[in-house]
N, C-alpha and C positions, 0 to 999 in steps of 0.2 A: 706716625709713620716710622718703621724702625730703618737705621743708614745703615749703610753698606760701607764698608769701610776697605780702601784698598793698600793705603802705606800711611805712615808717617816722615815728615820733615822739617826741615828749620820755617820758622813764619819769613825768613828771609828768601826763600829757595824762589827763584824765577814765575814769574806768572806761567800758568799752565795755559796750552795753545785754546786759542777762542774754542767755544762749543765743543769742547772732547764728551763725546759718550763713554760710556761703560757698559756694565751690565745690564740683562733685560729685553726683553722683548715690548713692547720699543726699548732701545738704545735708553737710560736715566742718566740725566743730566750730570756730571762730575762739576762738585765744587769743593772749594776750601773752607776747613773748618780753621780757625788756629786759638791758639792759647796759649799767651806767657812767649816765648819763643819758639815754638812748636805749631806747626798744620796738619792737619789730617786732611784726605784726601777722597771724600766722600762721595757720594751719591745716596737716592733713593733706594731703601732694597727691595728689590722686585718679589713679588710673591713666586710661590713654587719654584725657588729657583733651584737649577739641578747642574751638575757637573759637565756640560754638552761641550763639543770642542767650539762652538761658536759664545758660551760666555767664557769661558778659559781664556779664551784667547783675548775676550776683551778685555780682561781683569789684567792679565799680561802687557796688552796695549797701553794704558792707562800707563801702569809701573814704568812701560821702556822708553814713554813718552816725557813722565816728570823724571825720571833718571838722568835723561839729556840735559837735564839743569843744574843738577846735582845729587847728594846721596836722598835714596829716598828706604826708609825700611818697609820693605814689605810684606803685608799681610797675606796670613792662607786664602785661598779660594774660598768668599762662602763665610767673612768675616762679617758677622753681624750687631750693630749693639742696637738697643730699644729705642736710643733715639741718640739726639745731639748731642745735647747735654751731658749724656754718659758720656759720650765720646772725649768731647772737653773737659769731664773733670778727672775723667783717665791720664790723659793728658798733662792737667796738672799735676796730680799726686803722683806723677812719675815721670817728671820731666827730666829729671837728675839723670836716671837711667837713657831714658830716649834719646836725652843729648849727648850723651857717654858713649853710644851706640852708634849713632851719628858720623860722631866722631873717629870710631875708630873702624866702622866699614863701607868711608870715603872711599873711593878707587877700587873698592874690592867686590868680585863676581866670587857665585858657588860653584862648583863640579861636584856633579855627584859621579860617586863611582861604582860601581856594581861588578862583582866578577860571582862567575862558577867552570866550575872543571867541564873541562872535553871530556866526556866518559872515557871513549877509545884510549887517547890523548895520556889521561892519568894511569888508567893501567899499565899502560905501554911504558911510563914512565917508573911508576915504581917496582913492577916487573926486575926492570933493569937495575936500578937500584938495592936492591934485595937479592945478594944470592940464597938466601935460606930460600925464600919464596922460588926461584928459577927452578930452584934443587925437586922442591918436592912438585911442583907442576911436573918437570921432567919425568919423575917417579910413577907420577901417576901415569901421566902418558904411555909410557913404557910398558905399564900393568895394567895399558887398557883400558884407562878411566880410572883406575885406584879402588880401592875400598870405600865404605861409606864414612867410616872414619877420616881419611884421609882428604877425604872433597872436603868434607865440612871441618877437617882442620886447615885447607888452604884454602877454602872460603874464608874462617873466621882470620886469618893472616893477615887477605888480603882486603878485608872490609877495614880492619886495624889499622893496615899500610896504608892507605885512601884517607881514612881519619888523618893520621900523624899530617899526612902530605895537605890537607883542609888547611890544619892549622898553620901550618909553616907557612903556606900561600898567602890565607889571609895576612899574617903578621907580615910577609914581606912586600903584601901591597901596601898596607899601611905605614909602615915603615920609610916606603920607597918615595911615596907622597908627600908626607905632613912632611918633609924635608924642604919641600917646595911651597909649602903653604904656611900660611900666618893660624889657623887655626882648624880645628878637624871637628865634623860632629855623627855620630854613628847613630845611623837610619835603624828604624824599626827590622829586628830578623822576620826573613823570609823564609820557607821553603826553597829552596834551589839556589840560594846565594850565599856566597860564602862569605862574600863585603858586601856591605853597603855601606858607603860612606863620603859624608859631604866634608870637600877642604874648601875653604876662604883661601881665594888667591890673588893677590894684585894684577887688578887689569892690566897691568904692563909684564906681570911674569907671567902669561896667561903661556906663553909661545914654550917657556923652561916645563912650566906644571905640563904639558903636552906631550913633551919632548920624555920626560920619566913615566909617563904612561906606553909609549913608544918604546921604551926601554925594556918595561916589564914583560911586553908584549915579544917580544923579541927572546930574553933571560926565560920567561916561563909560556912557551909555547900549547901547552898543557889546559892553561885559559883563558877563558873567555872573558873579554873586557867591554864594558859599556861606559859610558861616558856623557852624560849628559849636561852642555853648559856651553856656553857662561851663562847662569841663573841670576835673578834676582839673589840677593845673601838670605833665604829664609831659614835654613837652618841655623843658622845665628843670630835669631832674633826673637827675646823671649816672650809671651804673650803679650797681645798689644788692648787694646778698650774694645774688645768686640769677643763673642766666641766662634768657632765654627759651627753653622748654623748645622742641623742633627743629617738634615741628606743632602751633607756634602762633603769630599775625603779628606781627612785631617794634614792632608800633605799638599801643595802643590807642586807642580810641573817638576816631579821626581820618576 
């Protein structure tokens, strides 16, 4: 029977609450695996499992329930290995790291951040910022709509000016953050996103890391911010004894 694997922690960490389920239909039993000074945090893995918000959510349960005891590393959604055994001798042969890990994303939750531009929003902005650009929209106006030269030279201007303004965005969201956080990890590119990016931040500066989102939001009006957190820390944690099983998405609750 292959396990399901949902975090890693110290073999010290607090007994987990009597009878916790997990994934599956039925609910499969959550036990503890440990080895050396390290547990894993196991269960049966259910057949055909799929990405539904009713096992999310209990894979999520599980994590926010051993988290209440202490740090616990968490696994993607969908972490499977062949059996136990793999599990504990993953475990082993990389305890060094897991306890290093541990160690140092004790108190610490993820935010992922995500922004894209206000279409309207961004033109209106670099419009203004650009008088070359002002100049020749004016021109055209003037002449009626312009020549076809001239559209598709203040087309190509203003696809450029949009570009420049991407980039300045992204870098000053980034910029504006990891100030406030202990580490940064950049999510998979998207279409329509300009960031995607996860910071580590101390549960207790959760309130500051919120406050310079708050910030940006305010300095650049132009976009659009998403925020999703406090997360388990998965982006900060490198693969664990299990893989993501093939249909199910390589990222959790991002």
């Amino acid at each position: 029977m292959s396990t399901y694997v949902y975090g890693i922690t110290t073999a010290a960490h607090p007994a987990l609450p009597a009878g916790m389920d997990g994934v599956g239909d039925p609910p499969r039993r959550v036990r503890v695996l440990t080895e050396g000074g390290l547990a894993a945090l196991v269960s049966e893995a259910p057949d055909g499992l799929r990405p539904m918000r009713r096992e999310l959510l209990a894979h999520q349960n599980v994590l926010a329930q051993a988290g209440g005891g202490g740090c616990v590393l968490p696994m993607r959604f969908g972490s499977v290995a062949p059996d136990d055994d793999t599990v504990t001798g993953v475990l082993a042969e990389r305890a060094e790291h897991y306890l290093e890990r541990l160690r140092t994303l004790d108190g610490k939750v993820e935010y992922n951040v995500k922004a894209s531009h206000i279409e309207e929003a961004v033109l209106h902005r670099v419009m203004s910022e650009n008088p070359e650009l002002r100049a020749l929209a004016d021109a055209n106006r003037k002449a009626g709509g312009g020549s076809y030269q001239s559209r598709l030279r203040l087309g190509e201007m203003v696809v450029g000016a949009v570009r420049a303004r991407e980039a300045e965005d992204a870098a000053a969201v980034r910029q504006t953050l990891e100030t406030e956080s202990a580490a940064v990890s950049a999510g998979p590119g998207s279409t329509g996103w300009l960031v995607n990016v996860s910071f580590l931040v101390d549960r207790h500066s959760a309130e500051t890391f919120l406050a310079g989102v708050e910030r940006l939001r305010r300095s650049h009006p132009h976009l659009d911010l998403s925020v999703n957190g406090p997360l388990p820390p998965y982006s900060f944690v490198e693969p664990g004894p299990a893989e993501p099983a093939v249909s199910t998405p390589g990222r959790a609750a991002k």
